[in-house]
N, C-alpha and C positions, 0 to 999 in steps of 0.2 A: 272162636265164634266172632262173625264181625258186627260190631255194632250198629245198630237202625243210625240211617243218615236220613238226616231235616231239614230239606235244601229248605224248605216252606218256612220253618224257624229262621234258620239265618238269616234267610231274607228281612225276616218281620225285622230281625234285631240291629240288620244295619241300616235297613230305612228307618228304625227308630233314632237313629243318632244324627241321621239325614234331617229327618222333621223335625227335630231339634233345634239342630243350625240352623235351618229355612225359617220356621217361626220363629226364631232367634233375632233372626236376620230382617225380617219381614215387621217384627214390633218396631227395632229400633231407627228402620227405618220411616216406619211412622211417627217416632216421636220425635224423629229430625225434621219432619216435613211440618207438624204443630208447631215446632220450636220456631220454624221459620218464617210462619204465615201465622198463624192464630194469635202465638204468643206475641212474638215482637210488634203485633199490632198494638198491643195494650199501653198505658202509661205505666201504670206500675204491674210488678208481676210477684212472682213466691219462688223467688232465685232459690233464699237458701232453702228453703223445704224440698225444690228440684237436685238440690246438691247433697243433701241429708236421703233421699228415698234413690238417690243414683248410687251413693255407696254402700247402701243397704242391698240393693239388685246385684252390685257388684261381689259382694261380700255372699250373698247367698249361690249365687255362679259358681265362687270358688269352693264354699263347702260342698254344695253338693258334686261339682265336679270331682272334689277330691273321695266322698262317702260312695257315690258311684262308681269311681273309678276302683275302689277298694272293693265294691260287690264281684266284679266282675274280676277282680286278683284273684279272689279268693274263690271262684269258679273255675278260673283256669289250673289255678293250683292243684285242685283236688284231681281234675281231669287229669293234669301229666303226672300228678304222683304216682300214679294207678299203671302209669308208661314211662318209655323211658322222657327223662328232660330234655326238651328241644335246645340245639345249640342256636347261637345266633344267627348263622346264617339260615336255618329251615325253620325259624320263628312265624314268620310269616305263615308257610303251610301248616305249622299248629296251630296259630290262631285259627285259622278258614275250617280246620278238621274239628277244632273246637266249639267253633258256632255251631256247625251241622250237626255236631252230636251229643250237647249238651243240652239237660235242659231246665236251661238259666230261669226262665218264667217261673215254673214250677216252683224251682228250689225258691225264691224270691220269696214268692207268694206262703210257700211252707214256712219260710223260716220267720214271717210274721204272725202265723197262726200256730205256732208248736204249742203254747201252752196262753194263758190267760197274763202272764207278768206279761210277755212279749205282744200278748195284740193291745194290754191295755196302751201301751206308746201309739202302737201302731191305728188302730180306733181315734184316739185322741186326733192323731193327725189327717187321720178323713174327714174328721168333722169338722176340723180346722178348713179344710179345705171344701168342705161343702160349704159354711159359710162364706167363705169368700170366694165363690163363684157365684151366690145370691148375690154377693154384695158387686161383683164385679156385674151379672145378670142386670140388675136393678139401678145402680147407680151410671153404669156404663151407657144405659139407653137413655137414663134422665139426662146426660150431659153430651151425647150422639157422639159416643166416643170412634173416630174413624178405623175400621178392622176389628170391628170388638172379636168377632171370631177366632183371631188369632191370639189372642190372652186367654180363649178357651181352647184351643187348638195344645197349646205351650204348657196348660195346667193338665191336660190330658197323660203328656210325656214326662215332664219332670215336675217334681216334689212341689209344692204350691209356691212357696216363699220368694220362689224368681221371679213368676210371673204377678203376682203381687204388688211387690214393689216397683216393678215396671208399670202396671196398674196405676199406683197413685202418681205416678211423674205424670202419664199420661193426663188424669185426671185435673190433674197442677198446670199442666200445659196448656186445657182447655176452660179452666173454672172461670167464671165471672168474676169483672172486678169490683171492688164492694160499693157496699150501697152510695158513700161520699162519692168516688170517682164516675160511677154511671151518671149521677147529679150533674157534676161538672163537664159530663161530655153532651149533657141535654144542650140542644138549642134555647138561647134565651125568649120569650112572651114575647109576640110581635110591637105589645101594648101593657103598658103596666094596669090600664084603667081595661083590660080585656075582661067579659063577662067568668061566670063561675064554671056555665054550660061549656063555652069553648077550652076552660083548661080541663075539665073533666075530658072532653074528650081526645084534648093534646095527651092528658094521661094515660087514657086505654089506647094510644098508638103505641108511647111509651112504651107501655107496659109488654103487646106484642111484638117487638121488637128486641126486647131484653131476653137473652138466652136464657136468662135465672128464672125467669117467669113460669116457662113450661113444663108441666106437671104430667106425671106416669100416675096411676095407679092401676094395680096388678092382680090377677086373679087369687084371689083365697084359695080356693079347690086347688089351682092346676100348684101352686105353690109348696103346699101341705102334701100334697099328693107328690111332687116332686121328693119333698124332702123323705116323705115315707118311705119309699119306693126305695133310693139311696141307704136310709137306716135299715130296712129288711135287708139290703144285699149284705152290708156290717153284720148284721147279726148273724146270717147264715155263714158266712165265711167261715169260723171257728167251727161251727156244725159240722161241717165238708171235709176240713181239715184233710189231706193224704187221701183225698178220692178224686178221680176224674171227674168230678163238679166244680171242683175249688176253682181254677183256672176259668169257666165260664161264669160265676160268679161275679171272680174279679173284672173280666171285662163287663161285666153286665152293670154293675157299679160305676166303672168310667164313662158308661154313656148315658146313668143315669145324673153326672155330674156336666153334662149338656144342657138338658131340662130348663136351666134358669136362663138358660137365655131364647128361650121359645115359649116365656112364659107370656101369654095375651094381657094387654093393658090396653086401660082406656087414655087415652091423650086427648089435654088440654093445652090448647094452644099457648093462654096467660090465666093470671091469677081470677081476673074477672068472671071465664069460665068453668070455674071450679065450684062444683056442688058443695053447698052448707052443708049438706050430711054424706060423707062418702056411701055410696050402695052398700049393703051387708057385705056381697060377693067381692070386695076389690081393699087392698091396702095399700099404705104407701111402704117402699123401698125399706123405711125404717123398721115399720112394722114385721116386715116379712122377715128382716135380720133381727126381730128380738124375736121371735117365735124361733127359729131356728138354732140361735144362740143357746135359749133356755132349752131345750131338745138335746143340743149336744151338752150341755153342762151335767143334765139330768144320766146321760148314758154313759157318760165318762164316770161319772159316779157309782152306777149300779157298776162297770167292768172292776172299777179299783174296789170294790165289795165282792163281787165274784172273787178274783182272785185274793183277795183277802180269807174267803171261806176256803178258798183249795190249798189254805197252808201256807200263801207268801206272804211274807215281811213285809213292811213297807220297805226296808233297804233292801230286800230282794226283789221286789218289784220297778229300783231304783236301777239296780247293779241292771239286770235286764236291758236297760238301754244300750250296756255296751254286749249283748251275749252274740248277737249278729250280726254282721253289717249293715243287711237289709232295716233293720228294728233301727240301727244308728242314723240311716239317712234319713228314716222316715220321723225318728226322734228328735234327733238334729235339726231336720228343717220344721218341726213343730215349733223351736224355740227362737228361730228367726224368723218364723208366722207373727208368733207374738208379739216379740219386738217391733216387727212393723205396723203391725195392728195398734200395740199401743204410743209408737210415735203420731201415727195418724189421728191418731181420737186429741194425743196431746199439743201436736206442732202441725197438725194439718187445718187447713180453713175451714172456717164453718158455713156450714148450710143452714141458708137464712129461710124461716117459715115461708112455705108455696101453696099456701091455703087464701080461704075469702077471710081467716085475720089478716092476715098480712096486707091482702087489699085494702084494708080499712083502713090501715095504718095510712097508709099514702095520702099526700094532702092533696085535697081538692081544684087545688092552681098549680100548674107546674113552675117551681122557680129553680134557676139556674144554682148550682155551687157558687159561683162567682159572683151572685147578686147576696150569694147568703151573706159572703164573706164582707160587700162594702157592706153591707146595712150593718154588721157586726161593729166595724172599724169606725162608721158615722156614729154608731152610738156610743161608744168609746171616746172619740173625740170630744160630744157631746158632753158627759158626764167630766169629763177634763178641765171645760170650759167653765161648766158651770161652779166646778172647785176653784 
């Protein structure tokens, strides 16, 4: 009997390796075009953190290039075991009879939801990844990161941790330089005897001016409701498990990991414009990543309880990571999610408050870095003298 052939499958799955390399190709070419113009504008910059989240990108490329490339070994193998083994020269037409007639998705997909040891890896690592596409969503448009599309495009296809890390270079490429060096690139008081009125409002040019200044906040509803909608398709997954839902699910999941970046926000130009009390309905970027954080922390918890109750060990639930390939890529780039999540929290820049504190903070006359620094050196000299 001859087997159903899937011209429609094969397709999907070598445009899938197509849209890979293009958004591949399409990030890094953005982050050559920042590198060029934004950053090298700067005085100072965050070289090594660009060189510590470059080889982080690079290092997640190759595992998962290589965990991938093992899903699909280990598909084609089953298929020619079943036939005879292609020799070298008619490899080629195995591979092409292989796409058409296998089906890769499926097995993919099953071999993450067989049992509760195997989705808890698999779970952990959606959530990983639904947060950092809030985070990419939210922090992405506070810093008008050029293409953001394309870092959602890239997490759509492969396992989070590449497009991640290419994330923060990005973000490194475009961040504001800190508060001392914006100082020192102010123009200096036309008049040192200038009124209070006019540096005040040399300050709120300043201030609209400054990229660091402008402020997102984001809808609550549409946020929570994102994130809901994303944790229903998780939960159902296991539900479906070996039925012709599971497969629509899965896709139904990927596009509800779009959402954040269609989330409505309000935009404020500078600090000045920013409401004393944010609206009920709106949060900032941080807020919306600690509700989702605490979300996935909480569901990871109740799966390693679940399968706790259905009789696994914790070393069986460990051992799991390696029982599929599928479960290894997706486990695997769980733990160089977090690596780079927590180099970022530890060696990445800080974001300085974009509230009406912050406004306040600012002095009321704009004075130069360079005026800070003689008045520093006269009073030094000063106190020298009088010793």
């Amino acid at each position: 009997m001859a087997e159903p052939t899937n011209y429609l499958g094969a397709a999907i799955f070598w445009l899938y390796i197509v849209c890979a390399l293009v958004f591949t190709g399409k990030i890094l070419q953005t982050l050559s075009s920042l590198s060029t113009t934004t950053y090298k504008t700067k005085k100072t910059g965050h070289t090594k953190q660009i060189w510590l989240f470059s080889v982080l990108a690079l290092l997640s490329f190759a595992t998962l290039s290589t965990t991938m490339l093992n899903v699909l070994i280990q598909s084609f193998n089953q298929k020619t075991f079943l036939q005879q083994s292609p020799s070298l020269e008619n490899l080629p037409q195995a591979i092409w009879h292989w796409s058409t007639t296998s089906s890769l998705f499926t097995d993919f997909a099953e071999g993450l939801v067989q049992d509760s040891a195997r989705f808890f890896w698999a779970q952990t690592a959606l959530l990983a990844t639904l947060s950092t596409v809030i985070y990419m969503g939210t922090e992405g448009r506070q810093r008008q990161i050029p293409d953001l599309w394309t870092f959602f495009a890239l997490s759509q296809i492969l396992p989070i941790s590449f497009a991640q890390n290419l994330f923060y270079v990005a973000l490194l490429l475009t961040w504001p330089e800190t508060e001392e060096e914006e100082e020192e690139n102010q123009p200096p008081s036309s008049s040192s005897s200038s009124s209070s009125s006019s540096g005040n409002s040399s300050d709120e040019k300043i201030k609209s001016n400054t990229p660091s200044q402008r402020t997102l906040h984001f809808s609550k509803t549409h946020s929570i409701l994102s994130a809901a909608a994303y944790c229903l398709t998780l939960a159902l997954a296991q539900l479906y498990a070996s039925t012709p839902a599971l497969v629509p699910i899965v896709l139904l999941a990927r596009l509800c990991l779009l959402f954040p970046l269609l989330i409505p926000a309000e935009y404020y130009p500078n600090l000045a414009s920013v409401p004393a009390k944010i609206p009920q309905d709106r949060a900032t970027g941080d807020e919306v990543q600690r509700v989702v954080l605490k979300t996935a922390l909480i569901m990871t918890c109740m799966k390693a309880y679940q399968a706790m109750q259905e009789g696994f060990s914790a070393e069986e639930i460990t051992v799991a990571l390696w029982a599929h390939p599928a479960v290894l890529a997706l486990g695997g780039d769980l733990f160089l999610c977090a690596v780079g999540f927590t180099a970022w929290n530890y060696w990445g820049p800080r974001v300085r408050s974009a509230g009406p504190a912050a406004a306040a903070k600012k002095p009321s006359v704009a004075v130069s870095g360079k005026e800070k620094k003689k008045e520093a050196k006269a009073a030094r000299k000063s106190v020298a003298g009088r010793r």
